[in-house]
C-alpha positions as YAML, in Angstrom:
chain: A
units: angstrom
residues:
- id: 1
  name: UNK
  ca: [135.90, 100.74, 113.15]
- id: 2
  name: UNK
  ca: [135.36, 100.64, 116.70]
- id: 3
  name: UNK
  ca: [132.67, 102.28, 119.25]
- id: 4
  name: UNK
  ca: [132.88, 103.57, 122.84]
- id: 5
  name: UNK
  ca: [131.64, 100.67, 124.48]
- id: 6
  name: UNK
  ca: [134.63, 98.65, 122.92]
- id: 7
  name: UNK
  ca: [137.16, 101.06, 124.60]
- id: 8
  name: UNK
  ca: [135.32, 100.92, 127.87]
- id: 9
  name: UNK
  ca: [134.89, 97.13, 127.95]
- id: 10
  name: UNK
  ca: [138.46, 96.73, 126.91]
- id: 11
  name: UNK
  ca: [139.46, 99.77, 129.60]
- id: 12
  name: UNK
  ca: [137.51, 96.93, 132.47]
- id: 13
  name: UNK
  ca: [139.22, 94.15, 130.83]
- id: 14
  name: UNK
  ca: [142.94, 95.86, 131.39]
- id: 15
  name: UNK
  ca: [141.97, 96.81, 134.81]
- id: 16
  name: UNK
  ca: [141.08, 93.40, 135.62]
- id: 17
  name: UNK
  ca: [143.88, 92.01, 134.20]
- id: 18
  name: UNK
  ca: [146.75, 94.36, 136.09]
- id: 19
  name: UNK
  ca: [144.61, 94.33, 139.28]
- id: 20
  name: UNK
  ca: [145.51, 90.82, 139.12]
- id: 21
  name: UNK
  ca: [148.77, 91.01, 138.00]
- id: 22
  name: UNK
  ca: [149.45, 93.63, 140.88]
- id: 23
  name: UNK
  ca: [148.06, 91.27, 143.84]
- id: 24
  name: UNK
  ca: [150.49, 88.80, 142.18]
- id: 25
  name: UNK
  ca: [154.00, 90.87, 141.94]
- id: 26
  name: UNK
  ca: [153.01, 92.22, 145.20]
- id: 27
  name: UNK
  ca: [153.65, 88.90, 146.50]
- id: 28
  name: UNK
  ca: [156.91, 87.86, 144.87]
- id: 29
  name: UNK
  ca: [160.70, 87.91, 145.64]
- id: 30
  name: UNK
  ca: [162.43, 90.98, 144.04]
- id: 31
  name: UNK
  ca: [164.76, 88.46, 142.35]
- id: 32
  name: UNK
  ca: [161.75, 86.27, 140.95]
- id: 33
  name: UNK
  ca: [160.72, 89.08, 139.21]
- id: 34
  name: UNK
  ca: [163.70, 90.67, 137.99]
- id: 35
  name: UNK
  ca: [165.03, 87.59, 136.74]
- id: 36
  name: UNK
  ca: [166.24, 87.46, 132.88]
- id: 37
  name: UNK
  ca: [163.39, 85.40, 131.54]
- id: 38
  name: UNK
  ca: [163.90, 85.90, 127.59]
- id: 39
  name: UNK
  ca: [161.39, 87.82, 126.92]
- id: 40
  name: UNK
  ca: [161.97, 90.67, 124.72]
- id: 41
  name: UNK
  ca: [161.96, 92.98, 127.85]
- id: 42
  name: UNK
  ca: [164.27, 90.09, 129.91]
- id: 43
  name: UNK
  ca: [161.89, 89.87, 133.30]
- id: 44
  name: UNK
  ca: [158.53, 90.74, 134.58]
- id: 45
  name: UNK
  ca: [159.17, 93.74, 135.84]
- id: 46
  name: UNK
  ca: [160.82, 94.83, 132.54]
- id: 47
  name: UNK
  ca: [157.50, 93.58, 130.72]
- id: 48
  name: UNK
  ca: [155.09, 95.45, 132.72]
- id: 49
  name: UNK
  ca: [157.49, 98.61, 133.05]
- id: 50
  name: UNK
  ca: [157.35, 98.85, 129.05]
- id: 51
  name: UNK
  ca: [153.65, 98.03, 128.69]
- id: 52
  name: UNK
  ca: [153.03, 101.13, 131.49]
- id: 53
  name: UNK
  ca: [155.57, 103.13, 129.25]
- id: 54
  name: UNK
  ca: [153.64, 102.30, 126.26]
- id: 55
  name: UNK
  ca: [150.32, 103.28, 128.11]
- id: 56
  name: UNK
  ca: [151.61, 106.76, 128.96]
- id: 57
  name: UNK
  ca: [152.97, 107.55, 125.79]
- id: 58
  name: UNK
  ca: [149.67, 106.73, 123.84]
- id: 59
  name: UNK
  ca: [147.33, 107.92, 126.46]
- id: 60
  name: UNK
  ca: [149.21, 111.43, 126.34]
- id: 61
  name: UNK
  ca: [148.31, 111.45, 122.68]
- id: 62
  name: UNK
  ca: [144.52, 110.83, 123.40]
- id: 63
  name: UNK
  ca: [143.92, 112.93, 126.20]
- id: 64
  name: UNK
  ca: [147.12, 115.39, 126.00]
- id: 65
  name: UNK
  ca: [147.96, 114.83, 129.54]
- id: 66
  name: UNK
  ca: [151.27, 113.72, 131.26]
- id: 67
  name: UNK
  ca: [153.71, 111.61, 129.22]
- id: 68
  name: UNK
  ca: [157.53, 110.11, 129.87]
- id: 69
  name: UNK
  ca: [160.80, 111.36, 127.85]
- id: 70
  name: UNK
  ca: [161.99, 107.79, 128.71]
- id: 71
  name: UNK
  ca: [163.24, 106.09, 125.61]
- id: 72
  name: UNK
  ca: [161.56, 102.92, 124.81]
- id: 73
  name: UNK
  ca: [164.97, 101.29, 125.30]
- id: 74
  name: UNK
  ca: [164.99, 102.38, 128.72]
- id: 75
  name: UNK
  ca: [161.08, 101.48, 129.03]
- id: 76
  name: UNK
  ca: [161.75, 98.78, 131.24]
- id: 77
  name: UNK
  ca: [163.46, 100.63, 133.80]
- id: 78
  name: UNK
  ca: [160.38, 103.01, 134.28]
- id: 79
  name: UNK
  ca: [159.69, 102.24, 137.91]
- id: 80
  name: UNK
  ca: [162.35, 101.17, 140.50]
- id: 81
  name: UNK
  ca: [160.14, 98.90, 142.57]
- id: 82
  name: UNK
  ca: [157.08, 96.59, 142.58]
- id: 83
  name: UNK
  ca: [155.52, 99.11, 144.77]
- id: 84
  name: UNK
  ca: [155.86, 102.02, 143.07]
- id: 85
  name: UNK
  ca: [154.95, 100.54, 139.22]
- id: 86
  name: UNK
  ca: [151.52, 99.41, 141.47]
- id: 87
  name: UNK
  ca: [150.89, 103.01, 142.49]
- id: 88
  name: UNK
  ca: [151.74, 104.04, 139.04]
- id: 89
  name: UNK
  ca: [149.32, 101.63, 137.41]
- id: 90
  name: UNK
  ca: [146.40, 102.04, 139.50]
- id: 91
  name: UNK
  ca: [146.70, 105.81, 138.20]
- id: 92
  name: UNK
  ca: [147.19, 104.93, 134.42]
- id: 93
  name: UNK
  ca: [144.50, 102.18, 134.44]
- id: 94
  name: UNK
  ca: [141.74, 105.07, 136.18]
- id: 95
  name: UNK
  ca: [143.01, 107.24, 133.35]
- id: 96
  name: UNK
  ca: [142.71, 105.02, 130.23]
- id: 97
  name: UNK
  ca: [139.04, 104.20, 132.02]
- id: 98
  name: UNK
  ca: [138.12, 107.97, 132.36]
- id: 99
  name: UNK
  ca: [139.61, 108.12, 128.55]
- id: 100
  name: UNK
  ca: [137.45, 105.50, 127.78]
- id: 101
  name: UNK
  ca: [134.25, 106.63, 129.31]
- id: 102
  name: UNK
  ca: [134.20, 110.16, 127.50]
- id: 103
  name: UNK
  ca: [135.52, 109.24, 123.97]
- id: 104
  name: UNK
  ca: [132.82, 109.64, 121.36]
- id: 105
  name: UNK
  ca: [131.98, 107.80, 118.49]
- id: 106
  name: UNK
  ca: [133.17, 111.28, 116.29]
- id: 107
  name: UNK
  ca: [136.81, 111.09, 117.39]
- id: 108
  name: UNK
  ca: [136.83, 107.15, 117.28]
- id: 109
  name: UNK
  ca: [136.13, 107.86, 113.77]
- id: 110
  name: UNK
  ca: [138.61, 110.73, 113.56]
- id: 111
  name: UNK
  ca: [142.62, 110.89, 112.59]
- id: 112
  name: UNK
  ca: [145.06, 111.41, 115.48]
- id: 113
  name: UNK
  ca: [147.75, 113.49, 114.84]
- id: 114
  name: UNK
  ca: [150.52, 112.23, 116.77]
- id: 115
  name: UNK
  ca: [154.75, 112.33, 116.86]
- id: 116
  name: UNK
  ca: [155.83, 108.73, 117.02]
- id: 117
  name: UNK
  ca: [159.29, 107.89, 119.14]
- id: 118
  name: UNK
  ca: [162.13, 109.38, 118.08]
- id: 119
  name: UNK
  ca: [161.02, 110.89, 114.66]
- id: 120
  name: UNK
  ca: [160.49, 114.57, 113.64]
- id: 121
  name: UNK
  ca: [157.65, 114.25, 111.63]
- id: 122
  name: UNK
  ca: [153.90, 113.93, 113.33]
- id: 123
  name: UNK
  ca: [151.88, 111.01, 111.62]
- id: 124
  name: UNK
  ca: [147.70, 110.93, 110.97]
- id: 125
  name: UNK
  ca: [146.35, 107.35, 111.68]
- id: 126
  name: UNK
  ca: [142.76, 106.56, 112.61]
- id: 127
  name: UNK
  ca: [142.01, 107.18, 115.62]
- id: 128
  name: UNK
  ca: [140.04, 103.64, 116.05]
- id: 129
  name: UNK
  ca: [143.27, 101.81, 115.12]
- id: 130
  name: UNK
  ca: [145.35, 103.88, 117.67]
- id: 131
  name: UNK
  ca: [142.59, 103.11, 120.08]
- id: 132
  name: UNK
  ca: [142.82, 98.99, 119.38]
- id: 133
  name: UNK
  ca: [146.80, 99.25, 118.94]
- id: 134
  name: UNK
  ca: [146.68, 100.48, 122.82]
- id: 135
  name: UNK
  ca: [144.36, 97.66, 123.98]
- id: 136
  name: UNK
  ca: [146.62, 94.89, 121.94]
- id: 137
  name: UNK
  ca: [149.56, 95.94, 123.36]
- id: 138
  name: UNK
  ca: [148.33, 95.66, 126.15]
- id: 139
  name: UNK
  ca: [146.73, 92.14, 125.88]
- id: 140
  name: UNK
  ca: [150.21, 90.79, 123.98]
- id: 141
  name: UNK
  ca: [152.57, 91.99, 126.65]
- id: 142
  name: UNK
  ca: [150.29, 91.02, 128.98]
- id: 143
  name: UNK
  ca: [150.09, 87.34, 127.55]
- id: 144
  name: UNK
  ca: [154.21, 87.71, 127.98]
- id: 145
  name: UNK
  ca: [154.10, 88.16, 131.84]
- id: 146
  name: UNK
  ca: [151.65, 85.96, 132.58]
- id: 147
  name: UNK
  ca: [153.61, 82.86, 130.61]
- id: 148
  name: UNK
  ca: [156.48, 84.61, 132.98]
- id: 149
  name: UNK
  ca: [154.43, 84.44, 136.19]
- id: 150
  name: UNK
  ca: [152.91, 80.59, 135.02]
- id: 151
  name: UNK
  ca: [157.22, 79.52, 134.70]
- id: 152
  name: UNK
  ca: [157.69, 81.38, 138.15]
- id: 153
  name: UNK
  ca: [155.18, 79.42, 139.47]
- id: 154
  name: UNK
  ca: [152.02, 81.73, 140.23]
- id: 155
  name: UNK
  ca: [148.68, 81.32, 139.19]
- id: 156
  name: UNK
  ca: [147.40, 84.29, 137.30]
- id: 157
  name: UNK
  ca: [143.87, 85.15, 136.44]
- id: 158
  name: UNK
  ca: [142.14, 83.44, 133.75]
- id: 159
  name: UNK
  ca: [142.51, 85.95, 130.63]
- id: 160
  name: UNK
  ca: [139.49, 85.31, 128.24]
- id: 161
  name: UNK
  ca: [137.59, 88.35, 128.06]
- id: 162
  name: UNK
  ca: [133.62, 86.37, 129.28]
- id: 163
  name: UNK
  ca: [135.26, 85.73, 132.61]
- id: 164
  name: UNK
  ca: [135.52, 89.26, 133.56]
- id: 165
  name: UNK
  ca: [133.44, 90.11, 136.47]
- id: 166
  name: UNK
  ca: [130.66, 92.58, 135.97]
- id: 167
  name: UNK
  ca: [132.00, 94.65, 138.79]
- id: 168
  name: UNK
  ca: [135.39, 95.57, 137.40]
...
């Protein structure tokens, strides 16, 4: 389904993408980015808490390290500050890379046997589907904050996938 390279292309693309994002929120009001948007986690900082939720829970099923016991209706409480979901992501975006650069081709094409949120029973799914599910989840919540930064008034980074620097 898919191959190592796409995981460590997509892996650049997501660091590219928050490293942005980060120099961004960095920048902003507290208010700005706590405001009730509409989205379906209400601000930017409820967005990109849940989408760093969502990247610990699935990267603890990939590499078995560290994950949260934070429901994902608390998800978007998961850092306190814009400084400390910065710290946090810098260290999930140099795992999911590390992830990305040892994953073989054999275990792409393997099942993952993994517990989904709040149910009892473990589920098998293809391991290449749990592998894209992470990077579109990524890419759609994503696509939410940066409409929210764009209304707020920011200029994010361009988000097609040829203008990613070579260096990332």
């Amino acid at each position: 389904m898919i191959t190592p390279l796409y995981c460590q292309t997509m892996a650049r693309y997501n660091a590219w993408q928050n490293n942005g994002v980060r120099d961004i929120v960095a920048k902003m009001d507290i208010a700005d980015l706590t405001k009730d948007r509409g989205a379906f986690f209400g601000s930017i900082m409820g967005t990109l808490n849940h989408l760093l939720w969502g990247d610990i829970r699935w990267m603890s099923r990939f590499d078995g390290g560290d994950s949260t016991d934070l429901p994902i209706a608390k998800s978007d409480t998961l850092t306190v500050t814009p400084a400390i979901w910065a710290q946090d992501r810098i260290q999930m975006d140099a795992r999911i890379t590390l992830w990305a650069q040892n994953v073989d081709a054999e275990t792409l094409n393997g099942d993952l046997q993994w517990l989904p949120v709040g149910q009892a029973d473990p589920m098998s799914t293809p391991m290449g589907l749990c592998a894209t599910h992470l990077f579109n989840h990524q890419t759609h919540h994503r696509g939410q904050v940066h409409a929210m930064l764009t209304e707020a008034g920011q200029t994010p980074l361009p988000t097609d996938l040829p203008f990613m620097p070579e260096d990332i």
